[in-house]
C-alpha positions in Angstrom: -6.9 -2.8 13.4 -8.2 -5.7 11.2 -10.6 -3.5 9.1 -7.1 -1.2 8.3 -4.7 -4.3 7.4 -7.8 -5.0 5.2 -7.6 -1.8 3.3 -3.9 -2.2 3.1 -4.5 -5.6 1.2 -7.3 -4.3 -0.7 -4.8 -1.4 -1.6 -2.1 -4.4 -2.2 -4.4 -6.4 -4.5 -5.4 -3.6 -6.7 -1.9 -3.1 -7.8 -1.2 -6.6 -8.3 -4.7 -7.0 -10.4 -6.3 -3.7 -11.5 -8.7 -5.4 -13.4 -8.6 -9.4 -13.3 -5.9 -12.1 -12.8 -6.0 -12.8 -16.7 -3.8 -16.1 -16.2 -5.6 -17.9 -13.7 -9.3 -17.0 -15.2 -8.1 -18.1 -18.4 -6.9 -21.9 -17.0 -9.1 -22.3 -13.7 -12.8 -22.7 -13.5 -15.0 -21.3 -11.2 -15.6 -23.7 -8.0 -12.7 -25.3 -8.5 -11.4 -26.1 -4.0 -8.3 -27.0 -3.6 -5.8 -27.1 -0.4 -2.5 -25.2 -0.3 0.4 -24.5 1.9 2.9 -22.1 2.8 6.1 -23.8 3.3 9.6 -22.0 4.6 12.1 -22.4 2.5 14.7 -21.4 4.9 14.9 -20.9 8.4 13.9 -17.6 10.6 10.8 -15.8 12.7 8.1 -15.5 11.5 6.4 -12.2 11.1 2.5 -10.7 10.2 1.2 -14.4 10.2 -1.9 -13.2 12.3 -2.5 -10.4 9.6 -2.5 -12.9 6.7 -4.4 -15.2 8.3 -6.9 -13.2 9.2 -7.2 -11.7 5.5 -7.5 -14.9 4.1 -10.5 -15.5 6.2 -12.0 -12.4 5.3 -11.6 -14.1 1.9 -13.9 -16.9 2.5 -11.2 -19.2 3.0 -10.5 -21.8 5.5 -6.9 -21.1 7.1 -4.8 -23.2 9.9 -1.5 -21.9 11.2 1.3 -24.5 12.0 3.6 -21.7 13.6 2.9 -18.1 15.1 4.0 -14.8 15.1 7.7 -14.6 17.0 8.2 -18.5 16.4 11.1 -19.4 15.0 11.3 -22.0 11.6 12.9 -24.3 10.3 13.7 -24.4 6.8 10.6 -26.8 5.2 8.5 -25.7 7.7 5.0 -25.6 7.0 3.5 -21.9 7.8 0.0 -22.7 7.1 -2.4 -24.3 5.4 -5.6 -22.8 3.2 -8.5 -24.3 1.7 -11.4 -22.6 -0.8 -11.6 -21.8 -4.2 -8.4 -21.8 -6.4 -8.9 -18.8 -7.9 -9.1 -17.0 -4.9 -6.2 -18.3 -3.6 -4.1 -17.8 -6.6 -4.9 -14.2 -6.9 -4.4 -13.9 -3.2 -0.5 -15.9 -3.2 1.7 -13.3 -4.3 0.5 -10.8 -1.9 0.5 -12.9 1.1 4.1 -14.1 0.2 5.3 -10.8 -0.2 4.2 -9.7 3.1 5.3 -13.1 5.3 8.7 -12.8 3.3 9.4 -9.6 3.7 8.3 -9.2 7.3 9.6 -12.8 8.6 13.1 -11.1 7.5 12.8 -7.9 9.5 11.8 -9.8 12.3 14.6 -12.2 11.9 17.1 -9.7 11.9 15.8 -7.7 14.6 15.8 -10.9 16.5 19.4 -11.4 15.9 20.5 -8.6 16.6 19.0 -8.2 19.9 20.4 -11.4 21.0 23.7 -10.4 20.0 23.6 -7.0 21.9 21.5 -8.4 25.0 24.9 -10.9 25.4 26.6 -7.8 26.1 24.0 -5.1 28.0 20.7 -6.2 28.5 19.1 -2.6 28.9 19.6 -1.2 25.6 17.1 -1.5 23.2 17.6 -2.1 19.8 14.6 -0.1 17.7 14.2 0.2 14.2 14.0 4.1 12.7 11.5 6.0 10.0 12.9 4.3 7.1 10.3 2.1 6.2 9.0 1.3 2.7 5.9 3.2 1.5 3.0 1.4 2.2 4.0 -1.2 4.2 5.2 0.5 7.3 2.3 -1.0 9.6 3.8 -4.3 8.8 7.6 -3.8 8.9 7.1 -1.7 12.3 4.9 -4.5 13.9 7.7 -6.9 12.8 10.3 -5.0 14.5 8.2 -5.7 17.4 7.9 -9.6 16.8 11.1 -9.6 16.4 11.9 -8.2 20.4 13.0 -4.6 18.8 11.5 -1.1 19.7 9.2 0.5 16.8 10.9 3.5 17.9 8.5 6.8 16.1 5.9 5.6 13.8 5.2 8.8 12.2 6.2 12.7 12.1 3.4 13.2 15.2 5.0 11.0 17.7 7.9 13.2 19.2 9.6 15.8 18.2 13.3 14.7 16.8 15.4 17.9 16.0 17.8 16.7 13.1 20.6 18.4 11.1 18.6 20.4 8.8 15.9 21.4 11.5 19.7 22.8 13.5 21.2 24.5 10.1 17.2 26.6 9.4 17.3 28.2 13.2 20.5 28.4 13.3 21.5 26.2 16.5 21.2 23.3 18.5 20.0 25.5 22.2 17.8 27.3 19.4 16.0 24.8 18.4 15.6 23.1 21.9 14.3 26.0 23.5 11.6 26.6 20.6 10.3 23.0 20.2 10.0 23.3 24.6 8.3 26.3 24.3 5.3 24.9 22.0 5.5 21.4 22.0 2.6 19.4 24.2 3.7 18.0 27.6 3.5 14.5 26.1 5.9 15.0 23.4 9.5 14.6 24.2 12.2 16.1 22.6 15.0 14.4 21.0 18.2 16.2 18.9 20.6 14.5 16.7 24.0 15.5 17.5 27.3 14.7 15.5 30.1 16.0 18.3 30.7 16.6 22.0 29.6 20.0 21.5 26.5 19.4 20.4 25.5 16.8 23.0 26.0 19.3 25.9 24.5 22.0 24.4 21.2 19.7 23.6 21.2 18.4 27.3 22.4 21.8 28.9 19.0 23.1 26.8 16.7 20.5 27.9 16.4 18.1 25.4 15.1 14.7 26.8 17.2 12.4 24.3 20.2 12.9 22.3 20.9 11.1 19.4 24.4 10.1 18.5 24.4 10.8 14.9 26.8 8.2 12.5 29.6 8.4 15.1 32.2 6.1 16.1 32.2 4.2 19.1 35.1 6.2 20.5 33.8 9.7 19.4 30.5 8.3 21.2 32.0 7.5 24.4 34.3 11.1 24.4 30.8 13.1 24.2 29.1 10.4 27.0 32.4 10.6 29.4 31.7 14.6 28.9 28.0 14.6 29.5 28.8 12.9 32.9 31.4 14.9 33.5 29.0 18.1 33.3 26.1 16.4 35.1 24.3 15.8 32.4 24.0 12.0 31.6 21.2 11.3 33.9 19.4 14.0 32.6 18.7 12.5 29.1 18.7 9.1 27.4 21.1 8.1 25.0 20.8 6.8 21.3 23.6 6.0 18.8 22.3 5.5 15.3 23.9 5.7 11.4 26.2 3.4 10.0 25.1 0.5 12.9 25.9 -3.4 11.4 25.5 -6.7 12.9 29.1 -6.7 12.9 29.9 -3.6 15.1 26.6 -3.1 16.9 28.6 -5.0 20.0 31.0 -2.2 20.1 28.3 0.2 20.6 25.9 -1.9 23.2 29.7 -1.9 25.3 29.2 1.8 26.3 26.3 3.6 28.7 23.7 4.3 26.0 20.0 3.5 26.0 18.9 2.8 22.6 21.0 1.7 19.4 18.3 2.3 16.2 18.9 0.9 12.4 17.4 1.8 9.7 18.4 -1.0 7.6 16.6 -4.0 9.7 13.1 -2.0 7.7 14.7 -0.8 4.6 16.9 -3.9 3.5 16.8 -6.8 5.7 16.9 -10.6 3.2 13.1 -11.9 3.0 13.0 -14.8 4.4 11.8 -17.5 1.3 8.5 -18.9 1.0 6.5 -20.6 -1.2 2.7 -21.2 -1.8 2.0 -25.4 -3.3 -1.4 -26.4 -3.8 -1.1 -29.5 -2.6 -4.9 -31.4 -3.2 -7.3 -30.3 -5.6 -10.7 -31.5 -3.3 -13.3 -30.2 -6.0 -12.5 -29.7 -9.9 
C-alpha cells in the first residue's frame, strides 16, 4: 500500500511542478538543512498522517510525529516535525498540506457525526458514499475510516447497488433484482435505492439484501419500514437512509430501525481543517 500512496504523490507533485519549483530554485541553494513543522491552526482529527509521513521519508527526510492518525488536536498543535534539505521540503509543503487538511476535515466530521448519532443508537453506522474527489479517493475513504465511519463501496466492483436510472432502463425494481441475482457472484450483495413504500417491498419481496432509502423524509422512511415489518420483510434486508442527510437532522434519522445512514458530503465538502508548514531552524546554509 505504501508503493501506491507513493504514486499518488508522485501523480500529486507532477501537477504541482511539471518541470521545477522555479521560486524556490531561484532563492534556495542546494544543501541548504533546515527543520520545519506542521502546526494545527485549529482544532480536529487528524487524518493520512501515517501516509505523509511515510512519503516524506521516502524523500530522504527525517520526520517525527507529535500526534497520530484518529487523535484529536488542539488548535497550535504541532503535527510533526521534518528535517533535510529545504528545497525538498518546500516543493514537498503544499502537497502534504493539501492532503492532512483536507483529510483531517473528513475525519473530523465523520467523527462528529458519529458521536452525535451513537448518543441516540449505537448500531447504525454512519458511512460515507462514492462521491469522492478524483484522485484522492484512497485518502478521503481511509479518513472516513479514521474518523469511526464505514467506507461504505470503494469502487463500481464492490456490490452491486441498483439505482434510479439502472430501475427506469429495465423497466422495474423486481426486474432489476431478479437479473442482478441471476448473474451476479455469491459474494456480491445486492442493494436497490428506493424512493417510496412501494418500492421497498417490491426490492425485499425480490430479494434484494439492502434497501436504500433514497432522499426521503424521516416520516416517509419510517411509513415504508413499519410496512416492510408489517409484510415480514424487515429482517430480511438491512436498511440505509441516504440524500439530503445534515449534522443537523441526522438524529432524526438514527431515531428509527435502520442500519446505515451514508453522506456524501463528509468526502465531497467537509471544511479542511487549517495547517501550516514554518521552517523553524535553518541547521546548514
Amino acid at each position: 500500500m505504501e508503493e501506491i500512496v507513493f504514486k499518488k504523490f508522485l501523480q500529486f507533485l507532477e501537477e504541482d511542478a511539471p518541470f521545477w519549483d522555479i521560486t524556490t530554485e531561484v532563492l534556495i541553494l542546494k544543501n541548504v538543512v533546515v527543520k520545519a513543522q506542521v502546526v494545527a491552526k485549529e482544532s480536529g482529527v487528524v487524518a493520512c498522517l501515517d501516509d505523509v509521513v511515510a512519503v516524506l521519508k521516502r524523500f530522504g527526510l527525517t520526520v517525527k510525529s507529535f500526534t497520530c492518525d484518529g487523535c484529536f488536536i488542539e488548535r497550535g498543535s504541532v503535527v510533526l516535525e521534518v528535517v533535510g534539505e529545504a528545497r525538498t521540503i518546500l516543493y514537498l509543503e503544499r502537497i502534504i498540506l493539501n492532503i492532512l487538511m483536507h483529510c483531517s476535515g473528513v475525519a473530523t466530521a465523520v467523527r462528529s457525526l458519529v458521536e452525535k448519532v451513537r448518543k441516540v443508537n449505537s448500531r447504525v453506522r454512519v458511512a460515507a458514499t462514492r462521491k469522492t474527489l478524483p484522485g484522492l479517493r484512497y485518502f478521503e475513504k481511509k479518513a472516513v475510516e479514521i474518523g469511526g465511519g464505514d467506507t461504505h463501496r470503494f469502487s463500481l466492483s464492490d456490490a452491486i447497488l441498483i439505482k434510479d436510472n439502472h430501475i427506469k432502463i429495465v423497466e422495474g425494481v423486481a426486474k432489476a433484482v431478479k437479473i442482478a441475482k441471476s448473474s451476479a457472484s455469491f459474494v456480491h450483495k445486492i442493494e436497490v435505492e428506493v424512493r417510496s413504500v412501494e418500492e421497498a417491498v417490491e426490492a425485499a419481496e425480490a430479494g434484494a439484501d439492502i434497501i436504500m432509502f433514497d432522499n426521503m423524509s424521516p416520516n416517509d422512511v419510517e411509513k415504508a419500514i413499519e410496512e416492510l415489518r408489517k409484510r415480514g420483510l424487515r429482517d430480511r434486508v438491512l436498511i440505509e437512509v441516504s440524500g439530503g442527510i445534515t449534522y443537523e437532522n441526522i438524529d432524526e434519522y438514527a431515531k428509527l430501525d435502520v442500519d446505515v445512514i451514508s453522506c456524501g458530503w463528509v468526502t465531497l465538502s467537509s471544511k479542511a481543517i487549517d495547517m501550516s508548514l514554518d521552517i523553524v531552524e535553518v541547521i546548514k546554509n
